[in-house]
Structures are given as structure tokens and as C-alpha cells.
C-alpha positions as CSV (number, residue, x, y, z in Angstrom):
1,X,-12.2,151.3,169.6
2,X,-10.7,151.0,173.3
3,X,-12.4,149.4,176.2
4,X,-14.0,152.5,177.3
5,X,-15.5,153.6,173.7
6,X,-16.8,150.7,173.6
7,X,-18.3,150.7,177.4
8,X,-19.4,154.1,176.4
9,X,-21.0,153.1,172.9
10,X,-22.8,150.1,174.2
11,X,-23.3,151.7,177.9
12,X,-25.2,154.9,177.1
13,X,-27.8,153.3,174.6
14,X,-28.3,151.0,177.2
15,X,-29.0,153.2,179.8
16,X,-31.9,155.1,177.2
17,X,-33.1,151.7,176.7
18,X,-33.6,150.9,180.5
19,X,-35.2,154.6,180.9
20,X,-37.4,154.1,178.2
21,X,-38.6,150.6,179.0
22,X,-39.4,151.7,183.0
23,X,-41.1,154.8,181.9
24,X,-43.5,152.5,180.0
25,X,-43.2,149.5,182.4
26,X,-44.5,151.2,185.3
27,X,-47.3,152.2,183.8
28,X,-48.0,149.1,183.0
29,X,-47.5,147.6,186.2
30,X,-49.4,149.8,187.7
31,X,-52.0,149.3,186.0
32,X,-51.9,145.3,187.0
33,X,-50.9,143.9,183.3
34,X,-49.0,140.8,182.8
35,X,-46.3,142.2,181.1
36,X,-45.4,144.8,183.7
37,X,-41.7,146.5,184.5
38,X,-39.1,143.4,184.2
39,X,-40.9,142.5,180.8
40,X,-40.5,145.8,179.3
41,X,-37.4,146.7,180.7
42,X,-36.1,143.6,179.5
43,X,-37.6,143.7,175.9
44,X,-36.4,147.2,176.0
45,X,-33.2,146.5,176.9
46,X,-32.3,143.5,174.7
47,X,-33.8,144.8,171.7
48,X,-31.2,147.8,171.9
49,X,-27.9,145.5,172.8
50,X,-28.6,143.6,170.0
51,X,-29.1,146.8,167.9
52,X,-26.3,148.1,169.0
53,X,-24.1,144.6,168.4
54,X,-25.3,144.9,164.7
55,X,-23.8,148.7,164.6
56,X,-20.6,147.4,166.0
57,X,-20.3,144.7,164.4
58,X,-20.5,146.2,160.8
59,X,-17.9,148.8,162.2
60,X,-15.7,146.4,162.6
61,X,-16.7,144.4,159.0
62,X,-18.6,146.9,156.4
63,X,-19.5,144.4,154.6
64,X,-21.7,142.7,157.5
65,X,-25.4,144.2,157.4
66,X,-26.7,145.5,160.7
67,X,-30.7,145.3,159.2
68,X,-30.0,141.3,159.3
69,X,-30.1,141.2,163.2
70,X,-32.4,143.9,163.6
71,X,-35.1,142.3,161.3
72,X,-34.2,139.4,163.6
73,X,-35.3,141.2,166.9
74,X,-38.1,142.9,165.6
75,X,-39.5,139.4,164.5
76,X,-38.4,137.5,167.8
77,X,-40.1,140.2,169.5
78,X,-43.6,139.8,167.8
79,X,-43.5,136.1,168.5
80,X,-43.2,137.2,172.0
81,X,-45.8,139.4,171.9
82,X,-48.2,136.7,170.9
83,X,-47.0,134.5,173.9
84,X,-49.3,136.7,175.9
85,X,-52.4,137.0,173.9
86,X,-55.0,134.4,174.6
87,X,-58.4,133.6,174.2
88,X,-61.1,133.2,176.6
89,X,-65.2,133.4,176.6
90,X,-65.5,134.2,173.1
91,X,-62.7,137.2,174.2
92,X,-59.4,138.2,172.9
93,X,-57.2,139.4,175.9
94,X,-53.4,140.5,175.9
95,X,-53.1,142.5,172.4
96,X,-52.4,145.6,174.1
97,X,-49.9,144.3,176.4
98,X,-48.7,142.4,172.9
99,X,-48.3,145.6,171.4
100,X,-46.5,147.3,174.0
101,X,-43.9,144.3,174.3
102,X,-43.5,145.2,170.4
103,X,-43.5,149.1,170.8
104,X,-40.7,148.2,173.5
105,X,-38.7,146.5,170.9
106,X,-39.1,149.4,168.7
107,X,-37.7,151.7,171.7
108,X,-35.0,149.3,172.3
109,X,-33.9,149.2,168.9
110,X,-33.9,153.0,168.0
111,X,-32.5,153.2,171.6
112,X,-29.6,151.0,169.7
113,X,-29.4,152.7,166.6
114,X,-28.0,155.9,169.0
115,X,-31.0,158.1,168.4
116,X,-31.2,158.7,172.4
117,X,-33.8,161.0,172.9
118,X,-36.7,160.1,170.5
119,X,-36.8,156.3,172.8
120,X,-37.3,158.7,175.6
121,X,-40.4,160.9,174.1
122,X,-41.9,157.6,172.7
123,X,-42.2,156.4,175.6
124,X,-43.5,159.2,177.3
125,X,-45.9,159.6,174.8
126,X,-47.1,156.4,174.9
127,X,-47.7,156.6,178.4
128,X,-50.1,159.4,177.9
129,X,-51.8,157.9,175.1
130,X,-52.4,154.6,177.6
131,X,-53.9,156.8,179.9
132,X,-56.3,158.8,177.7
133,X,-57.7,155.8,176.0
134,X,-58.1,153.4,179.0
135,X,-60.4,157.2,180.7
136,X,-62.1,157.1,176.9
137,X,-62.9,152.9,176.9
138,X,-64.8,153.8,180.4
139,X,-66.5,156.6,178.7
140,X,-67.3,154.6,175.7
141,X,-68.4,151.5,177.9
142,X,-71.4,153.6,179.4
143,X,-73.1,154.1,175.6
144,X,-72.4,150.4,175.3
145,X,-75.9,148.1,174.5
């Protein structure tokens, strides 16, 4: 590959990965969570350069397995997620924002395996689904005891 393949190659996944991971990350940080836009983005991001490394790379040696580093960021990725769950007056706080730092990783890393639109509707999606379920917990909370 020359220079530019490779710009191209690593430079358009990356650009789906940063789309993806603001779609999501402004929701989030509108909505006053801790792991807002830079997380995301970030998460996003990085999840899908090193996907993208692990395609290369086993371009340039068959015999290397991309699953290896992919395995790697999806479990590096849950241990950050639980980095922002905590526990407080007999509460559990964080787990969605756990799960979105993981659903990021998943973006980033399809992002990485150069499926380009399906990061985009993901994230999209999961958007709408944040916004329905946070109007049906108010709902719910008025039948509460």
C-alpha cells in the first residue's frame, strides 16, 4: 500500500468512528453524564484504530490474527466501563454510561473492520432508544410505591 492507501484506509474508518462516537456523545453530554463527548469520541475512536491496525497488520502478515487485538479492546474497554460504575446509598450508579462506553467500543471496532455505515445507524439508533427509555423511567417512576 502507498502513503495515501494507507491515509485513506486508516483515515476514512476513522472519520465514521469520530461521527459515530459524537452522535452518541452529545447525547450524552447533554444529558449531564460523566462519560460525555471526549469519552465517547475517544473510546470510539481508539477502538476502531486499533481495529483497523489488526486488519493491516494481517495484510501485511496472513498469518497474524486480527481477532487477537480486537478481543483485546473489547476487554480493555469493559474494564473501562467499570471505572465509572460506583456504588452509593445502597445504589448502583454508572451502568448505563458503562454500557455506552462499551457500545462505543463496539462502534469503534465495526467502524474498524470497514463496515462504515452500520457504526453510523447504531449510533443513531441508540440515541433514540436513550431517549425513549429515559421519557418511559419518568413514566414508570409515577406507578412507583
Amino acid at each position: 500500500m502507498t502513503s495515501v492507501e494507507i491515509m485513506v484506509f486508516f483515515g476514512t474508518r476513522a472519520f465514521v468512528a469520530i461521527l459515530a462516537g459524537l452522535i452518541v456523545g452529545i447525547e450524552r453530554t447533554l444529558s449531564n453524564h460523566a462519560a460525555g463527548i471526549k469519552t465517547i469520541v475517544f473510546v470510539c475512536l481508539g477502538s476502531c484504530l486499533f481495529t483497523t491496525l489488526a486488519f493491516y497488520l494481517h495484510g501485511l502478515y496472513p498469518q497474524a490474527d486480527p481477532t487477537r487485538i480486537i478481543g483485546q479492546v473489547v476487554t480493555g474497554c469493559g474494564f473501562l466501563g467499570a471505572g465509572v460504575v460506583f456504588y452509593n446509598n445502597e445504589k448502583v450508579n454508572g451502568l448505563t454510561s458503562a454500557a455506552i462506553i462499551w457500545f462505543s467500543c463496539a462502534e469503534g471496532t465495526i467502524a474498524g473492520s470497514g463496515l462504515v455505515l452500520i457504526p453510523i445507524l447504531a449510533a443513531i439508533t441508540m440515541v433514540i432508544i436513550l431517549v425513549f427509555l429515559k421519557k418511559l423511567e419518568k413514566l414508570l417512576e409515577k406507578f412507583k410505591p
